[in-house]
C-alpha positions in Angstrom: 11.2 -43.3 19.7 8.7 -40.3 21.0 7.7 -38.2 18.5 7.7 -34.2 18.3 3.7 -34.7 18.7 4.2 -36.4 21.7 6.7 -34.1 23.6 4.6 -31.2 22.6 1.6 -33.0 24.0 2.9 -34.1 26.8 4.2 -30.6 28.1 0.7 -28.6 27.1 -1.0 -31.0 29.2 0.4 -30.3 32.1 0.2 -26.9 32.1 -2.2 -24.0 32.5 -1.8 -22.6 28.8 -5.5 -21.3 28.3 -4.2 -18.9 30.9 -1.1 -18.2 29.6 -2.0 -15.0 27.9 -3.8 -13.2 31.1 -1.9 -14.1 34.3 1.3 -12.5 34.2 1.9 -9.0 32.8 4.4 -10.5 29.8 1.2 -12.9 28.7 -0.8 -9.8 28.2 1.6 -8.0 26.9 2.3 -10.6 24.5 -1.3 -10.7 23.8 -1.9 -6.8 23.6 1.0 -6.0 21.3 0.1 -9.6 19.1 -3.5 -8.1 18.4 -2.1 -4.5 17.5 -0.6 -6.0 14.2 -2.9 -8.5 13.6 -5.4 -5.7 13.4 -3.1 -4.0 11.2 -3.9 -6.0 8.3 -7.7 -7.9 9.2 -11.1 -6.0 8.9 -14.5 -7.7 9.7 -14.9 -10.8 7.2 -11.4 -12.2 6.7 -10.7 -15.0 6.0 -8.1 -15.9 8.6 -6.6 -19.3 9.5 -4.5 -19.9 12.5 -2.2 -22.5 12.5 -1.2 -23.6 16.2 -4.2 -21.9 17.7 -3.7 -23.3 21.4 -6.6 -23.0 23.2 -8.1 -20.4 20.8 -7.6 -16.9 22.8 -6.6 -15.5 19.4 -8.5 -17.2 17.3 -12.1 -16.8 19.4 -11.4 -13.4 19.9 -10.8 -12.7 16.2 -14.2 -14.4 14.9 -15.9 -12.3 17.8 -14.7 -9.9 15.8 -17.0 -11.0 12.6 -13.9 -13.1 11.0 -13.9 -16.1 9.2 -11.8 -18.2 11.5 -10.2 -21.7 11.1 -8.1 -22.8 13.9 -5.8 -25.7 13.6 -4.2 -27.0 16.7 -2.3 -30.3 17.4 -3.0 -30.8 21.0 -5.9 -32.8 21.9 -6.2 -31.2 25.1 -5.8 -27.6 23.8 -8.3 -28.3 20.6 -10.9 -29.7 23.4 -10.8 -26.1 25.0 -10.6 -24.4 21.6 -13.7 -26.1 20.9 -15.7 -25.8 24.5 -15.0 -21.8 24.5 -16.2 -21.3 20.5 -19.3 -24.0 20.7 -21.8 -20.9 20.5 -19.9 -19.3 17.9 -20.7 -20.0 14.1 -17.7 -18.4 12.4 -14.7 -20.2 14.2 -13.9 -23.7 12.4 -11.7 -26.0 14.1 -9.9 -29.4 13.2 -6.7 -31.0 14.3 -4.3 -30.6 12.1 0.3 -30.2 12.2 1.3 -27.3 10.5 3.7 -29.2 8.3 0.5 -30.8 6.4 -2.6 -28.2 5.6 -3.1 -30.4 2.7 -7.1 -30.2 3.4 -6.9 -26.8 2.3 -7.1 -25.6 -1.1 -4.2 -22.7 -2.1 -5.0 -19.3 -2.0 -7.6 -19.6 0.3 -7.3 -17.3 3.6 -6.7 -13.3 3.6 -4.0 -13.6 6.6 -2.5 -16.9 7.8 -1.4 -16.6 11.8 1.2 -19.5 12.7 1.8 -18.4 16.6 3.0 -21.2 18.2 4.3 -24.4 15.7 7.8 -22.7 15.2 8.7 -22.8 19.0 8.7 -27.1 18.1 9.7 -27.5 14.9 13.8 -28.2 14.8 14.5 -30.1 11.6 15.3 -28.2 8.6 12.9 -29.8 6.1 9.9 -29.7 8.4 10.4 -26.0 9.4 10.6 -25.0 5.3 7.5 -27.2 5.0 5.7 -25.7 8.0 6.5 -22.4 6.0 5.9 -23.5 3.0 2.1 -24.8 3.8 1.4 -21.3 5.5 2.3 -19.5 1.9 0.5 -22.0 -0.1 -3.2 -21.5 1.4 -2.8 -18.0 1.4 -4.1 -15.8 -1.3 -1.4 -14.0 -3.6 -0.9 -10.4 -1.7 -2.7 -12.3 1.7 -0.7 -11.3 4.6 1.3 -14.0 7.5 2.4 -13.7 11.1 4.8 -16.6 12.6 5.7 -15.7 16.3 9.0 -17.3 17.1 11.6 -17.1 19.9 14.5 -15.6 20.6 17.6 -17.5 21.8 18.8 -14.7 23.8 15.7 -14.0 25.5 15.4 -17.2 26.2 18.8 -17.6 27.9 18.1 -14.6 30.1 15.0 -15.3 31.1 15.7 -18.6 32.5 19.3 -19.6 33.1 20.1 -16.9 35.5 19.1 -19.3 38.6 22.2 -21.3 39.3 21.8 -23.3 35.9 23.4 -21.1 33.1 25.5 -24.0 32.4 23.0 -26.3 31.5 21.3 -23.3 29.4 24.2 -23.0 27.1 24.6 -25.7 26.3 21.1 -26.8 25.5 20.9 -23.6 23.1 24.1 -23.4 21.8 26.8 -25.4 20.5 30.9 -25.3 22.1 31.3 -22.5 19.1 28.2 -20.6 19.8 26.3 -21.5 17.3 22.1 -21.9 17.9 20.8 -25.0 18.2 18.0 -27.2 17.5 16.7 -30.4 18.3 13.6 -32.3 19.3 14.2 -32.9 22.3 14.4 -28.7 23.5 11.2 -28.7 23.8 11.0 -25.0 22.6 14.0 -23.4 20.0 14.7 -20.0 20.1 16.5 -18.1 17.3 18.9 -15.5 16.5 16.7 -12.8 14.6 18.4 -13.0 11.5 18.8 -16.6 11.3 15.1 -17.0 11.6 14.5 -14.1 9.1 16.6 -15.8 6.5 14.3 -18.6 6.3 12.4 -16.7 4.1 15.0 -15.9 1.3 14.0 -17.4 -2.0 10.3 -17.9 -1.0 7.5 -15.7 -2.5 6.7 -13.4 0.1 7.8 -9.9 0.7 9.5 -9.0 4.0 7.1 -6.2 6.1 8.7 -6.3 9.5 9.9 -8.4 12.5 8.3 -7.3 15.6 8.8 -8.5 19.3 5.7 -8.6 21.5 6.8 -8.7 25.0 9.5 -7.0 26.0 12.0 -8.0 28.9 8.7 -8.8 30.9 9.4 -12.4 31.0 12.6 -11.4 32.7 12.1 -8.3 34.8 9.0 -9.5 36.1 10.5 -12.9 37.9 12.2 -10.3 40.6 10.3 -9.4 43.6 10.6 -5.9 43.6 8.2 -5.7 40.2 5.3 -3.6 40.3 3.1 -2.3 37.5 -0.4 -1.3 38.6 -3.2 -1.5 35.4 -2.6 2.2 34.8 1.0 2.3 34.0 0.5 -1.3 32.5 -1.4 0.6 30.0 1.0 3.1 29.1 4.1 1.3 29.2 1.6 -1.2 26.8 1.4 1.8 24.6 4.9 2.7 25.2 5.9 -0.8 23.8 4.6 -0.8 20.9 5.7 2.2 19.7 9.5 0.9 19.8 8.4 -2.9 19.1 10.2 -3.1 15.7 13.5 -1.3 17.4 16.1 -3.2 15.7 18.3 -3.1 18.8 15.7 -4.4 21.3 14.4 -7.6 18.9 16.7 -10.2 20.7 16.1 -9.2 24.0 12.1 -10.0 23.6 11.2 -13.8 24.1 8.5 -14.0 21.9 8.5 -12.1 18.0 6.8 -11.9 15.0 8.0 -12.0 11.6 5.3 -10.7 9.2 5.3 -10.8 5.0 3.3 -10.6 2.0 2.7 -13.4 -0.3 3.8 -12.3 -3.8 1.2 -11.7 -6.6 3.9 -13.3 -8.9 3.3 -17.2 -7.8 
């Protein structure tokens, strides 16, 4: 049977994902917005580990910064260019690792824990609450966390409007509408609150769900879409002005749900 390690691998190496964040106008978007709130809570010198760090745009950028970076990443092929693009740089640590098992760290040890990517491919219920689970442990009591996730709604309109809505639905939803997940989706998307209820009963205090790009994804697939760099740079600003706008939250593909860790452990 293939595992989840496998189908993940498998896809990121046959695509283009070190690019991913700079060649369409969602990407840097995504990227823009992403930075804004990690910024809200990192200085120079924090301790930050990223969990699912790709190819390391976040990550290198972060410890170019003067962070203390650790970047974990499953992919052999996306940990080989994490490591090409940081080889000059002394405070970026990499390892392979699954974010269901950070067991080489100690707990309480990083100021803000980033987890950007491992909740798009985790579908079983135990190793989602684990994946969380780790991400709370090894952060220090009042230490801030980001997990991007998807939404299920942007997800459906952004790629089943081309003749294949069929298929969409029901790879995303079951006859009575409910969401679902399994390993072989590839990526799961979420209905906001579902995904914000994981958290209930866990020590960490809510701060805000946030999405990061928009209807980009979407609009930007028709021909007619134009935004030079100028009024990309306002409607950037523009964005995140309204990113935490209830109403718009399942209408972005990508989002981030951001808490505390209690003091209280």
């Amino acid at each position: 049977m293939i595992t989840r390690k496998e189908i993940i691998s498998g896809f990121y190496e046959q695509i283009d994902e070190d690019g991913r964040l700079q060649r369409h106008r969602h990407g840097q978007l995504e990227y823009i917005t992403t930075m804004a709130y990690i910024h809200r809570y990192t200085t120079k010198g924090s301790k930050v580990l990223e969990i699912g760090a790709g190819t390391g745009r976040y990550s290198i950028a972060l410890a170019n910064e003067g962070m203390d970076v650790t970047a974990v990443e499953l992919v052999d092929s996306n940990l080989a260019i994490l490591r090409e693009h940081s080889k000059w740089i002394s405070n970026i640590q990499s390892c392979q690792g699954d974010a269901t098992d950070l067991s080489r760290f100690a707990n309480d040890s990083f100021d803000v824990t980033l987890s950007l990517g491992p909740m798009y491919h985790l579908y079983e219920e135990e190793e989602v609450n684990r994946a969380i689970d780790e991400a709370i442990r090894v952060t220090k009591p009042g230490g801030i966390m980001l997990f991007s996730f998807l939404s299920v709604y942007a997800i459906m309109f952004a790629n089943y409007f081309y003749g294949n809505w069929t298929f969409g639905q029901e790879e995303n939803f079951t006859a009575d509408y409910q969401v679902k997940h399994f390993k072989e989706q590839l990526f799961t998307g979420y209905d906001v609150r579902e995904f914000e209820e994981l958290f209930l009963g866990k020590p960490v205090d809510w701060l805000t769900t946030a999405g990061v790009d928009g209807m980009l994804e979407t609009i930007e697939k028709q021909p007619d879409f134009s935004l030079s760099d100028a009024e990309f740079a306002s409607f950037a600003k523009w964005y995140l002005a309204f990113a935490e706008k209830r109403e718009l939250l399942g209408s972005t593909n990508h989002l981030l749900y951001i808490c505390r860790k209690q003091h209280d452990m």
